[in-house]
LUMKOL-850631 format. One record per atom (N, C-alpha, C, O, CB): residue in three letters; atom name; x, y, z. Coordinates in nm, 3 decimals, decimal comma. Glycine has a CB too. Example, Ala and Ser with C-alpha at 12.3 -4.5 7.8 and 13.67 -1.06 7.14 Angstrom:
2
   rest   atom         x         y         z
    ALA      N     1,319    -0,569     0,780
    ALA     CA     1,230    -0,450     0,780
    ALA      C     1,320    -0,330     0,780
    ALA      O     1,424    -0,332     0,846
    ALA     CB     1,131    -0,447     0,905
    SER      N     1,285    -0,225     0,708
    SER     CA     1,367    -0,106     0,714
    SER      C     1,290     0,003     0,787
    SER      O     1,341     0,114     0,804
    SER     CB     1,408    -0,060     0,572
This chain:
60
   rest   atom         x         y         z
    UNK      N    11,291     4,627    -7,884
    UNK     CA    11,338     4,746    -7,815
    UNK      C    11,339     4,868    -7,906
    UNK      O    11,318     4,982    -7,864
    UNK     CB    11,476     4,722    -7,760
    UNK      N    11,370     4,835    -8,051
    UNK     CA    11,395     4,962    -8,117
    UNK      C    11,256     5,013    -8,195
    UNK      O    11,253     5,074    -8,301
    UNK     CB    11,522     4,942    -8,223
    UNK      N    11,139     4,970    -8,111
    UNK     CA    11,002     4,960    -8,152
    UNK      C    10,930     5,109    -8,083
    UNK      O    10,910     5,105    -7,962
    UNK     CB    10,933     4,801    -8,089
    UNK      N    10,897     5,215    -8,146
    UNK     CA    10,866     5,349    -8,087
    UNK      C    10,718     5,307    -8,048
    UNK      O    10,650     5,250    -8,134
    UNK     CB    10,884     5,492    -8,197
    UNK      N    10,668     5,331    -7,932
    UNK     CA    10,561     5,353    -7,919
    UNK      C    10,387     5,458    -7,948
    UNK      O    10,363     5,568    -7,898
    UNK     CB    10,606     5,341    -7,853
    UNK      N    10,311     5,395    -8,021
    UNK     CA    10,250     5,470    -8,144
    UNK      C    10,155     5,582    -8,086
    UNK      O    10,092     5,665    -8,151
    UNK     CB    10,161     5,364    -8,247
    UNK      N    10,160     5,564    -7,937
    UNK     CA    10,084     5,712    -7,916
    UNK      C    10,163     5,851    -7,874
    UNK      O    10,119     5,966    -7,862
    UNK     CB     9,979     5,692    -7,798
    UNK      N    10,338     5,777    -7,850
    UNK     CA    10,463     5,893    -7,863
    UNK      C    10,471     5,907    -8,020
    UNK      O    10,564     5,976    -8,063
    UNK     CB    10,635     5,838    -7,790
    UNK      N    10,390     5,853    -8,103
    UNK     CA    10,427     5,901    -8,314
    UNK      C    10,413     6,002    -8,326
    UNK      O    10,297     6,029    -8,295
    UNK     CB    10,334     5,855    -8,453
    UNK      N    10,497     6,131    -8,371
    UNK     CA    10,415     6,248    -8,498
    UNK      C    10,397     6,220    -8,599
    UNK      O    10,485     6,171    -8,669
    UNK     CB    10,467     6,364    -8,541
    UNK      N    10,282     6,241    -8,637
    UNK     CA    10,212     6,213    -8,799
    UNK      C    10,238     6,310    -8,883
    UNK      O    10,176     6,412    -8,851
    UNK     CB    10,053     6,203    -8,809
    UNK      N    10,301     6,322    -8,975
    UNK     CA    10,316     6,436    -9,119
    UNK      C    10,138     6,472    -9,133
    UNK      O    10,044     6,397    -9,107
    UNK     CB    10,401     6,332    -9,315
    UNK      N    10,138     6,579    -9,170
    UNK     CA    10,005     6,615    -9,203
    UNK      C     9,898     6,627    -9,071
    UNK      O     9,805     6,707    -9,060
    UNK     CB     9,958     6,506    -9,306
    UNK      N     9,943     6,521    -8,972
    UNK     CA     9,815     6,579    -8,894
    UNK      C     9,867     6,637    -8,761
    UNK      O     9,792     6,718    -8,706
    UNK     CB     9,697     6,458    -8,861
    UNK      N    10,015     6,600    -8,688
    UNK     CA    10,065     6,641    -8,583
    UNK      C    10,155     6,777    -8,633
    UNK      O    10,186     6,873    -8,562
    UNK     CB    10,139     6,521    -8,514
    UNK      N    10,184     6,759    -8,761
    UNK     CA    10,310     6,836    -8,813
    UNK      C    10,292     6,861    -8,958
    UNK      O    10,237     6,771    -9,020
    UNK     CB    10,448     6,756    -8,791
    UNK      N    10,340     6,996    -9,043
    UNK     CA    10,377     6,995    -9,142
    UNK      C    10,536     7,086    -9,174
    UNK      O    10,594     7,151    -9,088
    UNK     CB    10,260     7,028    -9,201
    UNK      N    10,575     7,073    -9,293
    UNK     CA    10,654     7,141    -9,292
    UNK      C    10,674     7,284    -9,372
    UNK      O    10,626     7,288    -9,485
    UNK     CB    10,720     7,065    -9,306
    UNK      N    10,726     7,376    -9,335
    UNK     CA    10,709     7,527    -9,411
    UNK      C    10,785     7,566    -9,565
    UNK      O    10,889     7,518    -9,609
    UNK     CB    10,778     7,641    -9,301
    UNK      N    10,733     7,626    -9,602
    UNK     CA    10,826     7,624    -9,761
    UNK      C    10,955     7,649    -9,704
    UNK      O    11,034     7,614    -9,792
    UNK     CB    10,786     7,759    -9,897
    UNK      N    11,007     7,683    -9,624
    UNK     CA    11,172     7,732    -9,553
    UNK      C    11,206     7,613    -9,489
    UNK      O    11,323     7,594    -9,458
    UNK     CB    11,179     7,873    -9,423
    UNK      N    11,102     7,513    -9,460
    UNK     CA    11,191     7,383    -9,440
    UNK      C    11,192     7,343    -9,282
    UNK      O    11,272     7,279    -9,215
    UNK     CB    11,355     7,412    -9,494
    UNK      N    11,062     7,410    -9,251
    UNK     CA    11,081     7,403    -9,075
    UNK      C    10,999     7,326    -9,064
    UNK      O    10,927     7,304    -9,162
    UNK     CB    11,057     7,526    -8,970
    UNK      N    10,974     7,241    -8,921
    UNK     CA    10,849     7,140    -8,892
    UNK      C    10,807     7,225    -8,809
    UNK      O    10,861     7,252    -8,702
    UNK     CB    10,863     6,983    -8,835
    UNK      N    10,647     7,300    -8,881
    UNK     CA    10,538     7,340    -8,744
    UNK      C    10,475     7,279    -8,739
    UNK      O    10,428     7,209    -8,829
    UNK     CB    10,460     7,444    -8,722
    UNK      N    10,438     7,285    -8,573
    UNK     CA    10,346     7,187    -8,503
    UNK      C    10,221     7,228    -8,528
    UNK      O    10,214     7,347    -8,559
    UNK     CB    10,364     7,173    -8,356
    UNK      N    10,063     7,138    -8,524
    UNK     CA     9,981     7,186    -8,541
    UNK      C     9,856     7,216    -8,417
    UNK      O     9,889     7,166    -8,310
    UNK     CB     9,964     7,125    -8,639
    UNK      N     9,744     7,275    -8,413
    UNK     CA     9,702     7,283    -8,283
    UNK      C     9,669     7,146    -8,207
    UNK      O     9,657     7,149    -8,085
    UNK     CB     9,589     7,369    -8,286
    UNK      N     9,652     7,014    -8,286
    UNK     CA     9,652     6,907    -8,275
    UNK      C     9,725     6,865    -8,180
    UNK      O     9,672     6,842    -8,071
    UNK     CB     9,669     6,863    -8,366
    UNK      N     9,898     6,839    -8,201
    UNK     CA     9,956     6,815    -8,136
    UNK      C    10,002     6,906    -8,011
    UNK      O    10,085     6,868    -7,929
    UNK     CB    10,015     6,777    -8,204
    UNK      N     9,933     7,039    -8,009
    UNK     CA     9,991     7,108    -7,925
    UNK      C     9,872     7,076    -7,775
    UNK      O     9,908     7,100    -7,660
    UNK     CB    10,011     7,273    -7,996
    UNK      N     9,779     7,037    -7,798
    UNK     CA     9,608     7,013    -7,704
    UNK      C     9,674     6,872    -7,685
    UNK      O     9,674     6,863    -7,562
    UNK     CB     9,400     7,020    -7,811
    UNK      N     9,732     6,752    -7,734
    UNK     CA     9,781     6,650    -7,694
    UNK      C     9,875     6,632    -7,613
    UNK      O     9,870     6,548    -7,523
    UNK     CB     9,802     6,602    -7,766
    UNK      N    10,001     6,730    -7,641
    UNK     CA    10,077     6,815    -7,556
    UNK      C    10,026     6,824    -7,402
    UNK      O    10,090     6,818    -7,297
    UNK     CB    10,075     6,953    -7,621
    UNK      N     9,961     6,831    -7,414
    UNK     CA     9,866     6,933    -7,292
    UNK      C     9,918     7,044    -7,221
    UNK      O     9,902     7,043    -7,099
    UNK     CB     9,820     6,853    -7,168
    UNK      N     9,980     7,144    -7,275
    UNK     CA    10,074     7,242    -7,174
    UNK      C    10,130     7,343    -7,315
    UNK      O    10,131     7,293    -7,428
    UNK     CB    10,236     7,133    -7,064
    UNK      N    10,163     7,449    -7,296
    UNK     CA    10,193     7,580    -7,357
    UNK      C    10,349     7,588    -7,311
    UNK      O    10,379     7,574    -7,193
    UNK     CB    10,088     7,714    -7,299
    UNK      N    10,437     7,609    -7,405
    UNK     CA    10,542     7,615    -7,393
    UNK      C    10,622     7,705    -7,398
    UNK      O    10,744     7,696    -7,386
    UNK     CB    10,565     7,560    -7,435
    UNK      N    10,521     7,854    -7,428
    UNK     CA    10,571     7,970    -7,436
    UNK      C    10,690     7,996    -7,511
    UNK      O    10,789     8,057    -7,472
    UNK     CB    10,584     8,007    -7,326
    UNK      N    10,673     7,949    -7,608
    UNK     CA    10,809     7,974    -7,736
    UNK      C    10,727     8,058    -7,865
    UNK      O    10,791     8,083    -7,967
    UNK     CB    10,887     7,780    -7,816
    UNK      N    10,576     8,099    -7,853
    UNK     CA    10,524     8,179    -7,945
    UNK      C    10,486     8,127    -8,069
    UNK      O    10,489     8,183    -8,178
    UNK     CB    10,600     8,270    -7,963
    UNK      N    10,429     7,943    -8,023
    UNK     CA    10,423     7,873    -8,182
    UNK      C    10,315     7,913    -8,274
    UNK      O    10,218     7,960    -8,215
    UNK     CB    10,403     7,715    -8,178
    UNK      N    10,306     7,908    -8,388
    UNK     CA    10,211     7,979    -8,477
    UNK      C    10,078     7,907    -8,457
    UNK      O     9,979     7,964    -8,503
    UNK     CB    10,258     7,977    -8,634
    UNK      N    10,061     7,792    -8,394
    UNK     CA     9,913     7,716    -8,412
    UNK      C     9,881     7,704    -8,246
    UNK      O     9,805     7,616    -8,204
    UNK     CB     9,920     7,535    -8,508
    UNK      N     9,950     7,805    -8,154
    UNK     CA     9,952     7,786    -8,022
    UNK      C     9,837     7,782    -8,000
    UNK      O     9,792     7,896    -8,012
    UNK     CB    10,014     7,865    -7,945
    UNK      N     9,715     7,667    -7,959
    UNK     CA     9,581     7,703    -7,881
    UNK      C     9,581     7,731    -7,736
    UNK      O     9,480     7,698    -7,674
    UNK     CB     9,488     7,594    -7,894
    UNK      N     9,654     7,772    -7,688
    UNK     CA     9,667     7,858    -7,541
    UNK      C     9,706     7,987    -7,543
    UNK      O     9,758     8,039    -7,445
    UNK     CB     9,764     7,804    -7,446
    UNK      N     9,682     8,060    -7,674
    UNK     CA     9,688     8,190    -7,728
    UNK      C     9,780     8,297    -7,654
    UNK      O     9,769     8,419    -7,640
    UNK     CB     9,552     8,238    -7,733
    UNK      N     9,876     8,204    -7,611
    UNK     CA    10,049     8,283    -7,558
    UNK      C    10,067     8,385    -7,683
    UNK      O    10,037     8,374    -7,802
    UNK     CB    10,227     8,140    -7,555
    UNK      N    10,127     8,488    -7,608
    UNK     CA    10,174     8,620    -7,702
    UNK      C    10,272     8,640    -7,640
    UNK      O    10,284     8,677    -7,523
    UNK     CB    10,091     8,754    -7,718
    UNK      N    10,368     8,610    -7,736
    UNK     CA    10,472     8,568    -7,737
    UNK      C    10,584     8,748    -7,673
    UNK      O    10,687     8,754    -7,606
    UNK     CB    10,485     8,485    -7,908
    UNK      N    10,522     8,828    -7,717
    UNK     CA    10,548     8,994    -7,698
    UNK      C    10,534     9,042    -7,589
    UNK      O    10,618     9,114    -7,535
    UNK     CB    10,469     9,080    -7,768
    UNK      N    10,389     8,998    -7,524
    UNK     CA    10,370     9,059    -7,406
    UNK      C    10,401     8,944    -7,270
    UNK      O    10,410     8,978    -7,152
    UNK     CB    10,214     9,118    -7,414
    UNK      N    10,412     8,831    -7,313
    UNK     CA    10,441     8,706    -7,234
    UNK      C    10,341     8,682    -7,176
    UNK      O    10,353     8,643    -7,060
    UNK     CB    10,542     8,704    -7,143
    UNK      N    10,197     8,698    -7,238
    UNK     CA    10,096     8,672    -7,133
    UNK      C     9,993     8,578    -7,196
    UNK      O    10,015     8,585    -7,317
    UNK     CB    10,026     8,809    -7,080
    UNK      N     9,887     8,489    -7,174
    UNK     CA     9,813     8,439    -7,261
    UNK      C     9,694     8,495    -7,253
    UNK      O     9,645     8,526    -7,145
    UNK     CB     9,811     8,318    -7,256
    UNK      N     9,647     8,509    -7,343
    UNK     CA     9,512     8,561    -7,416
    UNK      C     9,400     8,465    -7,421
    UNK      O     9,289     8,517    -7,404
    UNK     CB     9,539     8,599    -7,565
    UNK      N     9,402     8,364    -7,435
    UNK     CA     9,263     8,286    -7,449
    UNK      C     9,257     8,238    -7,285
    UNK      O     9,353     8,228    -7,209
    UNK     CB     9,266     8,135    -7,581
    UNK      N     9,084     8,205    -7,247
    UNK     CA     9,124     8,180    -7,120
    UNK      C     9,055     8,038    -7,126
    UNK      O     9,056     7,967    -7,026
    UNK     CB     9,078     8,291    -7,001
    UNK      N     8,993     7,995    -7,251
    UNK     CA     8,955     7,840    -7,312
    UNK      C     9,000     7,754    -7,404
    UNK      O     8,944     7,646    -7,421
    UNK     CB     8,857     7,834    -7,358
């Protein structure tokens, strides 16, 4: 039961790293696995949300 299932895993280095300030950003990796934009303005967002104007920019 207390066994996580390995395609719910984040991987250090390839889903995630962490910032010299100590934060976990996500990478565009996990965000296309994701499948969906969450509109929080993440730095590796590939659904090119702008976070300012609330609108997205890429349309691929």
């Amino acid at each position: 039961m207390n066994e996580q299932n390995n395609e719910n895993k984040v991987i250090e280095g390839e889903d995630f790293y962490f910032t010299p300030e100590g934060y976990k950003c996500f990478t565009e990796k996990y965000h296309l696995n994701r499948g969906y934009c969450c509109k929080s303005g993440c730095r590796h967002c590939p659904y090119g949300f702008d976070k300012k104007t609330g609108t997205i920019k890429k349309t691929s």
